[in-house]
Structure formats: structure tokens, C-alpha cells
C-alpha positions as a Markdown table, in Angstrom:
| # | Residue | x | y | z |
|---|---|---|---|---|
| 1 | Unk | 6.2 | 34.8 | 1.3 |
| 2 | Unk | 3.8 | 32.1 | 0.4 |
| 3 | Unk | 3.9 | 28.6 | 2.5 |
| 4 | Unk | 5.0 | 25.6 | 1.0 |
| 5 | Unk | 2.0 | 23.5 | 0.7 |
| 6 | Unk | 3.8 | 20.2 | 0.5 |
| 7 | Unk | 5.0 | 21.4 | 4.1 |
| 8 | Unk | 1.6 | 21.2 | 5.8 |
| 9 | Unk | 1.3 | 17.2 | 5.1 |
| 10 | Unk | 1.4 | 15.0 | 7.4 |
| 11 | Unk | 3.7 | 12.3 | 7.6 |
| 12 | Unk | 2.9 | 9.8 | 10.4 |
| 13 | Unk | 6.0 | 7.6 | 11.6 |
| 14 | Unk | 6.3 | 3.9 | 10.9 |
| 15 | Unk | 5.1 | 2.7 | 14.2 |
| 16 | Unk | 1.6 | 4.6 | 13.2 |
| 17 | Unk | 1.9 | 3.3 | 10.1 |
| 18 | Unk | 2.3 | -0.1 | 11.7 |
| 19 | Unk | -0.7 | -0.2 | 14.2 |
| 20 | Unk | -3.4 | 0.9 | 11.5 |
| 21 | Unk | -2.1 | -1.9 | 9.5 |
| 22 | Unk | -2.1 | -4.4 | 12.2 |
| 23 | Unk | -5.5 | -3.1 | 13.9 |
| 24 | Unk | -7.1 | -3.7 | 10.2 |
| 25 | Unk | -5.7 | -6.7 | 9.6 |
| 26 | Unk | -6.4 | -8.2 | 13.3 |
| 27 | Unk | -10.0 | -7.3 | 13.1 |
| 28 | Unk | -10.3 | -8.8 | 9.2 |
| 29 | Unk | -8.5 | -12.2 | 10.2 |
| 30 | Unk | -10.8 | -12.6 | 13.4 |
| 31 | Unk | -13.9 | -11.9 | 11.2 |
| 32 | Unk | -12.7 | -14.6 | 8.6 |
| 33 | Unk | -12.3 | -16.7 | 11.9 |
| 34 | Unk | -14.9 | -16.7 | 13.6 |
| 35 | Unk | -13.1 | -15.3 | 16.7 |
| 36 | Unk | -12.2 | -12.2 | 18.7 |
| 37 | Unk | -9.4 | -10.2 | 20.9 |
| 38 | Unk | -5.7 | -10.4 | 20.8 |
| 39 | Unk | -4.1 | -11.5 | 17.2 |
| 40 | Unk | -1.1 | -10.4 | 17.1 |
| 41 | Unk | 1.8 | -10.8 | 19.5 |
| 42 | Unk | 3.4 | -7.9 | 21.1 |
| 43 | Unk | 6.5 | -7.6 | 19.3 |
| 44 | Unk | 8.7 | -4.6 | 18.1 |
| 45 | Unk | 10.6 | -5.5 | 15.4 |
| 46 | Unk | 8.7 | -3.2 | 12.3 |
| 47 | Unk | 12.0 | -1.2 | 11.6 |
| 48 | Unk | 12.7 | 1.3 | 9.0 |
| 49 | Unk | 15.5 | -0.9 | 6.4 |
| 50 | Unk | 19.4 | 1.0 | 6.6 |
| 51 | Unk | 20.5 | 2.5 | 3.6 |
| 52 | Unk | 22.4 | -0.6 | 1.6 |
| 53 | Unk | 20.8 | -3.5 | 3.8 |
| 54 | Unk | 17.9 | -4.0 | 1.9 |
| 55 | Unk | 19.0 | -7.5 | -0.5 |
| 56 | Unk | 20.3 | -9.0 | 3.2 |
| 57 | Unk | 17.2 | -8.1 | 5.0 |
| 58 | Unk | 14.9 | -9.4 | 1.9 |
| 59 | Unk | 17.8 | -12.8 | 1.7 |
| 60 | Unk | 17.7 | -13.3 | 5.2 |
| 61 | Unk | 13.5 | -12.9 | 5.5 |
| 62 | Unk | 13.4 | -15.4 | 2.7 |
| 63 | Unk | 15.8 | -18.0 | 3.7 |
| 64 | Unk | 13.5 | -18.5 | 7.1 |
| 65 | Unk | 11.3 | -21.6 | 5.6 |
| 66 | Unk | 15.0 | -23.0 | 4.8 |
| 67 | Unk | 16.3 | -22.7 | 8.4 |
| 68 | Unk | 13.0 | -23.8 | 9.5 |
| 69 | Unk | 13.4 | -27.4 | 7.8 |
| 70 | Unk | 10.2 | -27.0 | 5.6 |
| 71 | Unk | 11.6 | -26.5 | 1.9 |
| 72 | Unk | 15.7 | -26.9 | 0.9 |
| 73 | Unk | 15.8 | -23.7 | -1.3 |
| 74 | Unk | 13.6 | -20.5 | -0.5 |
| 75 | Unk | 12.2 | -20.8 | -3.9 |
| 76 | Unk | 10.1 | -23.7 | -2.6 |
| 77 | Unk | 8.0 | -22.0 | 0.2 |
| 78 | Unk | 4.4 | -21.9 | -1.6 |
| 79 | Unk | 4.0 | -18.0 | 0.2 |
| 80 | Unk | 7.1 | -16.6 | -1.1 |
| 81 | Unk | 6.2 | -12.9 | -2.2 |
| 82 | Unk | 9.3 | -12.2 | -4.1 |
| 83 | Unk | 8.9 | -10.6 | -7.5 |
| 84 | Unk | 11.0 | -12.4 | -10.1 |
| 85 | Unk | 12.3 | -8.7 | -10.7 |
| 86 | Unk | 13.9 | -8.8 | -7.1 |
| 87 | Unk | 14.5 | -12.7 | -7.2 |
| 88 | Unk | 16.6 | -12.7 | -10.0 |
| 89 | Unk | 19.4 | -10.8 | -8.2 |
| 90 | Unk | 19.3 | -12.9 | -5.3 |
């Protein structure tokens, strides 16, 4: 019986996933400033999104400038990264 070949890859897990992204980007953003050590805080919040819970998450994420006091409507916030796609059924 021959092996599955799609078997043999390698998936690595989110938190992997998430401390190659952040080691990258820490070392980029301390280049661009001119600084070293530490950049981001120690947090664990990187979470897989449930099944069904993905327009809340994306809403709630969104509507943090609002709760913050800096704009009245998330479309506002200059770094929103919504596509219009995804906006549009907001």
C-alpha cells in the first residue's frame, strides 16, 4: 500500500504560526526604529476563530477605535483593513 504523500506534511499549530510572525515582525519594526529587544507584549490571545463566530469577532475587532473615543463609526479609523467584500455585510 503506497503512503499518502499529503500525510507526511507538516502542519505547525497556530501558536508556531504566531511566534515566526511576531519574531519577524519584532525584529523588522526595531530596524525601522532604530531600536532593539522586547516589542511585543506577552500576551495570549492569538486564538483559532469558532465555527459561526467569525462576523462578531471581525465586528467586535472593528468597533475598538469606536469604544476608544477616536472616530463615531468604524468606517472612520484611517487603518481599518476591511475589504469592502466583508464590510458590506456588516
Amino acid at each position: 500500500m503506497e503512503e499518502d504523500p499529503f500525510s507526511l506534511l507538516h502542519h505547525p499549530s497556530l501558536s508556531k504560526i504566531m511566534h515566526s510572525l511576531k519574531g519577524r515582525s519584532a525584529r523588522e519594526c526595531n530596524l525601522i526604529l532604530n531600536r532593539s529587544g522586547q516589542f511585543w507584549e506577552h500576551e495570549s490571545f492569538d486564538h483559532v476563530i469558532r465555527p459561526g463566530k467569525f462576523d462578531k469577532t471581525v465586528r467586535y475587532v472593528l468597533n475598538n477605535p469606536v469604544k476608544a473615543g477616536l472616530v463615531n463609526d468604524w468606517r472612520q479609523w484611517p487603518w481599518n483593513y476591511c475589504r469592502r467584500e466583508l464590510s458590506d455585510k456588516l
